[in-house]
C-alpha positions as CSV (number, residue, x, y, z in Angstrom):
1,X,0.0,0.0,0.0
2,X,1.2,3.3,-1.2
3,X,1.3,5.3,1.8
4,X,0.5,9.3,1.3
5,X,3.1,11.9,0.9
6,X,4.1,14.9,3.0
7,X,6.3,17.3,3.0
8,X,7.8,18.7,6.4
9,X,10.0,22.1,6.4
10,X,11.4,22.1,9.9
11,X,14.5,23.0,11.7
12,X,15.4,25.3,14.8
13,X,13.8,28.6,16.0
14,X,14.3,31.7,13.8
15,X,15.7,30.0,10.4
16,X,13.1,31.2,8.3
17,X,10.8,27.7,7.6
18,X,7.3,29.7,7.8
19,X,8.5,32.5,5.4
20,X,10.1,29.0,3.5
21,X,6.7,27.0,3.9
22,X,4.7,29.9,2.0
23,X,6.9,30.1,-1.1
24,X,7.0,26.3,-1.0
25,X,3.3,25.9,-1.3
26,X,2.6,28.9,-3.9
27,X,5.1,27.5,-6.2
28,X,3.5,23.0,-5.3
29,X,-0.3,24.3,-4.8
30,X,0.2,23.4,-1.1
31,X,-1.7,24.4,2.3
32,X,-0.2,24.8,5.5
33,X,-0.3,22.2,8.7
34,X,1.3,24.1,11.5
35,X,3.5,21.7,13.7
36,X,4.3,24.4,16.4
37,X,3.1,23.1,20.2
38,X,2.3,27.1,21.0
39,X,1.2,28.6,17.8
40,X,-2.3,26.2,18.4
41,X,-3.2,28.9,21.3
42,X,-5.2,32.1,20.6
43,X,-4.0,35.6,21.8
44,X,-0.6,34.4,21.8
45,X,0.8,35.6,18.6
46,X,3.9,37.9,19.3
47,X,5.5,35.5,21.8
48,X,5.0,32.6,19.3
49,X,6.0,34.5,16.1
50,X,2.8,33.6,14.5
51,X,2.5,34.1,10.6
52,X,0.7,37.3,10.1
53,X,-2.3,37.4,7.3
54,X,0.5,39.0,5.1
55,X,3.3,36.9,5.8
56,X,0.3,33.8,4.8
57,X,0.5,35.3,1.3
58,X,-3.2,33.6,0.9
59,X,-2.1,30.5,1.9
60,X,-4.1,28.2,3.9
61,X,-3.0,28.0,7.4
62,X,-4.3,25.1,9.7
63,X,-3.9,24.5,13.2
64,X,-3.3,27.7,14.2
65,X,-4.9,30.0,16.3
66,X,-7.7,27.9,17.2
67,X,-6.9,26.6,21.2
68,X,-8.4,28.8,24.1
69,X,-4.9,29.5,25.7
70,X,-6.2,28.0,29.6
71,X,-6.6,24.9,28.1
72,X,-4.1,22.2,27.8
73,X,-3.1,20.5,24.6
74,X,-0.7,17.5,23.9
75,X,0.5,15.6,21.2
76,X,-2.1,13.1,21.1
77,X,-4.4,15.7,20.3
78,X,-2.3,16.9,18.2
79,X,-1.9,13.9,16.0
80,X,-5.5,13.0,16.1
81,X,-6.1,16.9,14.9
82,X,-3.3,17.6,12.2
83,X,-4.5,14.0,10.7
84,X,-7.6,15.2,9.8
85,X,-6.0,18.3,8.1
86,X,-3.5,16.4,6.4
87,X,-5.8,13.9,5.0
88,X,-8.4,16.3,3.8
89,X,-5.9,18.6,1.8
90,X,-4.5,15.3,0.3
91,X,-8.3,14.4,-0.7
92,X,-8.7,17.8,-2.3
93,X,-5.8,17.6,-4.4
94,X,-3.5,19.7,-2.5
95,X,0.2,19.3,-1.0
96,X,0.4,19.1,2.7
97,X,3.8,21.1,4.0
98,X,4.3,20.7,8.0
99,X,5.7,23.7,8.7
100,X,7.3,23.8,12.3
101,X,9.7,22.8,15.1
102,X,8.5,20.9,17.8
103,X,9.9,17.8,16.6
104,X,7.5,15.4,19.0
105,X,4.9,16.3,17.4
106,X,6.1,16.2,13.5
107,X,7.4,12.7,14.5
108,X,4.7,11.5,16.2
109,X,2.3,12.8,13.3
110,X,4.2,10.5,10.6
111,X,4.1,7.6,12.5
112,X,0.4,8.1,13.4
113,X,1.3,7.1,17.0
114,X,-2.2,7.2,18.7
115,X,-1.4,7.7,22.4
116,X,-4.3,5.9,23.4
117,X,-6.3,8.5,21.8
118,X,-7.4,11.4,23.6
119,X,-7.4,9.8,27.3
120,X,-10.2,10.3,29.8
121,X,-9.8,13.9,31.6
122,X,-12.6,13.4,34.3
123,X,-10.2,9.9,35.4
124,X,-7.4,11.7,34.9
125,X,-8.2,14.4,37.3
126,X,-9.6,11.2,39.9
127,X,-6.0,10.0,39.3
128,X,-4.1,13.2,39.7
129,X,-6.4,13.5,43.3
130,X,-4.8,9.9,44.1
131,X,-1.6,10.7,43.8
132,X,-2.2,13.7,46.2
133,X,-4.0,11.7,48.6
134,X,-1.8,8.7,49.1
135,X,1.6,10.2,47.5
136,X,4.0,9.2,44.7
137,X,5.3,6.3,46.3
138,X,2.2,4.5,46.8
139,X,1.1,5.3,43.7
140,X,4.7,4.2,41.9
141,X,3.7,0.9,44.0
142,X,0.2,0.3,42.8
143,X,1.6,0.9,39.4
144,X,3.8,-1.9,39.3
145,X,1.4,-4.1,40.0
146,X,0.1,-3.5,36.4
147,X,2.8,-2.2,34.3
148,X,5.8,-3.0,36.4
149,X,8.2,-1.7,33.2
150,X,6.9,1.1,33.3
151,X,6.9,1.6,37.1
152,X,10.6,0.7,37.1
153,X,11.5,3.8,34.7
154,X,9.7,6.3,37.0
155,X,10.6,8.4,39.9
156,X,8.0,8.9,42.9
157,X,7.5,12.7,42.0
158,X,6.8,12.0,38.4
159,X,3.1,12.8,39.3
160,X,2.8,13.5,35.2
161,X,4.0,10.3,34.6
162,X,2.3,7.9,36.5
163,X,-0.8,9.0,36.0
164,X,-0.6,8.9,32.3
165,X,0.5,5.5,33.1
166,X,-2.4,4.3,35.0
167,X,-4.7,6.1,32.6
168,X,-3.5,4.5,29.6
169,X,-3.9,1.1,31.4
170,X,-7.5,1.8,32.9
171,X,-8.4,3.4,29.3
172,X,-7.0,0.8,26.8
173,X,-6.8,-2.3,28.9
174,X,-3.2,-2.3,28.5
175,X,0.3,-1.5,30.0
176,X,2.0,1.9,28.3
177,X,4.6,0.0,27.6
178,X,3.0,-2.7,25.2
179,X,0.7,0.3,24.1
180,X,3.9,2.6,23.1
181,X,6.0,-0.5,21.9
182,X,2.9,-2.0,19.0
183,X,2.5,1.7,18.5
184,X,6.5,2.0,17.5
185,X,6.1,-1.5,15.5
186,X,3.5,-0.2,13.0
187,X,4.6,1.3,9.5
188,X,4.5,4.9,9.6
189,X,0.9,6.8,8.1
190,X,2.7,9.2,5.9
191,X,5.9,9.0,3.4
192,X,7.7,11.9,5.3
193,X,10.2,14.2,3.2
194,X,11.8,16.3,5.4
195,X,13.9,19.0,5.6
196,X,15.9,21.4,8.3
197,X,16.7,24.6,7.8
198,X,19.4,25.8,9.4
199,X,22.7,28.4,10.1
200,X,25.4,26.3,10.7
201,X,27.5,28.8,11.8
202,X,26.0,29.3,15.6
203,X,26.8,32.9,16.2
204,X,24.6,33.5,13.3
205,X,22.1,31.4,14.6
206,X,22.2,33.0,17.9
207,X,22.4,36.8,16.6
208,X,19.0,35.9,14.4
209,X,17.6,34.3,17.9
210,X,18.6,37.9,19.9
211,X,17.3,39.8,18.0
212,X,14.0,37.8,17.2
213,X,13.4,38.8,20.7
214,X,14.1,42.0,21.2
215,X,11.5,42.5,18.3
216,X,8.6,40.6,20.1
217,X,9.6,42.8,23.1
218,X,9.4,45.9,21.1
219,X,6.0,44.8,19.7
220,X,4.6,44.5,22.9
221,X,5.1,40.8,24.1
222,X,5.1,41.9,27.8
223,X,1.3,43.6,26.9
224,X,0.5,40.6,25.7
225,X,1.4,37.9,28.7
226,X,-0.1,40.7,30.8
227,X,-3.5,40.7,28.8
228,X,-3.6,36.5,29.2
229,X,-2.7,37.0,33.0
230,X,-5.7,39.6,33.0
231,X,-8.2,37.2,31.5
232,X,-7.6,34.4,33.8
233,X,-5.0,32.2,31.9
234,X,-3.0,30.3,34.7
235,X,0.8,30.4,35.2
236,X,0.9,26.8,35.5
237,X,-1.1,26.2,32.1
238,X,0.8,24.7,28.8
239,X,0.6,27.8,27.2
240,X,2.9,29.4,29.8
241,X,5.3,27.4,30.0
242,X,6.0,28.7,26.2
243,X,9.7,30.3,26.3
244,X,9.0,34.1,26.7
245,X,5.7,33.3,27.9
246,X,7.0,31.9,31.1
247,X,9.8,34.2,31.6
248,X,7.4,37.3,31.3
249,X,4.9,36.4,33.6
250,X,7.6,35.6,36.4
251,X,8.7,39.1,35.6
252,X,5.3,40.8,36.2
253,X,4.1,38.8,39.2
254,X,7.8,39.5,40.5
255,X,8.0,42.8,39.1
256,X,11.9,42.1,37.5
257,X,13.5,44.6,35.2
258,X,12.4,43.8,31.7
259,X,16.0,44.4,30.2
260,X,17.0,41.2,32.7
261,X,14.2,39.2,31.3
262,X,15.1,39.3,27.8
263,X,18.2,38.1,28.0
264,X,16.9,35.7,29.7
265,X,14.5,34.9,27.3
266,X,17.7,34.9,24.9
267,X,19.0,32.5,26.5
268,X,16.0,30.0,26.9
269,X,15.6,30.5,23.5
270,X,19.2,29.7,22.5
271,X,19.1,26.2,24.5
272,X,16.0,25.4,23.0
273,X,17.4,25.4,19.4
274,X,20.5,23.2,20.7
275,X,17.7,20.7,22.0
276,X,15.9,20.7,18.2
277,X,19.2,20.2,16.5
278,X,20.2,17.9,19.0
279,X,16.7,15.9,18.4
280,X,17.2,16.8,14.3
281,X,20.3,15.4,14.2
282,X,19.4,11.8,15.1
283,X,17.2,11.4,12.0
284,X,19.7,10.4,9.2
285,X,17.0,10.9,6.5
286,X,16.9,14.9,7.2
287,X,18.1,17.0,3.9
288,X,19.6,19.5,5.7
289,X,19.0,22.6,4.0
290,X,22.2,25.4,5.3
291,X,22.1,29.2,5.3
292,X,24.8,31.6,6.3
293,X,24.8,35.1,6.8
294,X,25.7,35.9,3.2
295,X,23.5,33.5,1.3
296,X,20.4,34.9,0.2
297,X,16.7,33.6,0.6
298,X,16.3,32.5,-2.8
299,X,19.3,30.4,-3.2
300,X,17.9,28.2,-0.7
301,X,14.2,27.8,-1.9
302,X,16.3,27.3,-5.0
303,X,18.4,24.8,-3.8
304,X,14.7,22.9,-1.9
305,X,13.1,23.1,-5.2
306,X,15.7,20.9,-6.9
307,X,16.3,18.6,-4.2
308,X,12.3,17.8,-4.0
309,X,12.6,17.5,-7.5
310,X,14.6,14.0,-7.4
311,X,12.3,12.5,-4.5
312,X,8.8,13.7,-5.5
């Protein structure tokens, strides 16, 4: 069985791969499938460096903009959600480009890994109660008792952990472990081309990173964790643990200098492209597509249009 073909533009923050997704699918009759974990939240543009309508050219845009930002979203929603987009722009004739960098979930999307579908919120919150009531030990404890490989990898105060554990178990009738390992065994849903853009030279990386944030700053990325602060949004939700996000809303509850935030935002930011690379790098099927300083923008969409050439 032929499986379907997609193409995913990836690669660490602030290379370029949305501004490289939308001259991709003007020229291939493509649409957009966002594969960013905090671009899915609404009011939460500046932070997350979402595409403007003009930067979208007129190119269809999906999964973006569309999750109330107090409410939690995971990869296995993710999956379950980007599937349907991918398979209904492959029905109408069009290209699918994944256009992002959380890696997890570009991954996780090709192999249609199922995650025991959505899970079961109301016994997940019974769960989370457990764990509170009779602590991580105990709970580790009662774990074993059903998925005793699973138990073993685990620490007490991975309260995240276990209960995903025990709600996979109670929800699919299964250990996590034999769930995640038949998952892994399947033959991936999608025929993946994919390629990372990149600056190989770091500096230049890290200079394009800096100054990406002092730009959200100077567009008003403080106004805007304030205004999710002011309409209820939780410091302990998803969407503020986003990188900027996070470091903001310590600043304004802790009322720290905004000059010492950003370059601690910087800096978050910095390690966070070493952890994509790093997570990149182990897929030995990536077309790695460089920049430098120098090089302009239309060499490399050039230089992508060539090399999809010879493998589409």
């Amino acid at each position: 069985m032929t499986r379907p073909k997609i193409i995913v533009i990836t690669g660490p923050t602030a290379t370029g791969k949305s501004a490289l997704g939308v001259k991709l699918a003007g020229k291939i009759d493509g649409e957009i499938v966002s594969a960013d974990s905090m671009q899915v939240y609404k009011y939460m543009d500046i932070g997350t460096a979402k595409p403007t309508l003009d930067e979208m050219q007129g190119i269809p845009h999906h999964l973006i903009d569309f999750i109330p930002p107090g409410e939690d979203y995971s990869v296995a929603r993710y999956v379950e959600d980007a599937t349907k987009c991918v398979d209904d722009i492959i029905k109408r004739s069009k290209k699918p480009i994944l256009v992002g960098g959380s890696g997890q979930y570009i991954d996780s999307l090709i192999a249609g890994h199922t995650f025991s579908a959505r899970g079961d919120e109301k016994l997940r919150k019974t769960l989370e109660a457990e764990f509170d009531t009779i602590g991580g030990d105990a709970m580790l404890a009662k774990l074993s008792e059903v998925d005793a490989e699973s138990a073993a990898k685990l620490h007490a105060n991975d309260k995240k952990r276990i209960v995903r554990a025990f709600e996979t178990f109670l929800t699919v009738g299964k250990p996590i472990s034999q769930h995640n390992f038949e998952s892994k065994t399947l033959p991936p849903q999608y025929d993946a081309v994919k390629i990372a853009l990149n600056f190989p030279d770091r500096d230049a990386l890290y200079d394009r990173i800096d100054r990406r944030v002092d730009d959200m700053i100077s567009k008003g990325l403080r106004s805007e964790v304030q205004a999710l602060l002011d309409m209820g949004v939780r410091q302990s939700s998803t969407s503020m643990q986003a990188i900027g996000y996070k470091e903001i809303s310590d600043a304004i509850i802790n009322s720290t200098d905004i000059d010492i935030v950003a370059d601690k935002i910087k800096m978050e930011s910095r390690r966070y492209a070493k952890r994509q690379l790093t997570w990149l790098r182990r897929d030995k099927n990536v077309k790695w597509l460089n920049r430098d300083v120098a090089s302009s923008f239309d060499r490399c969409f050039e230089e992508l249009i060539d090399f999809l050439h010879g493998v589409t």
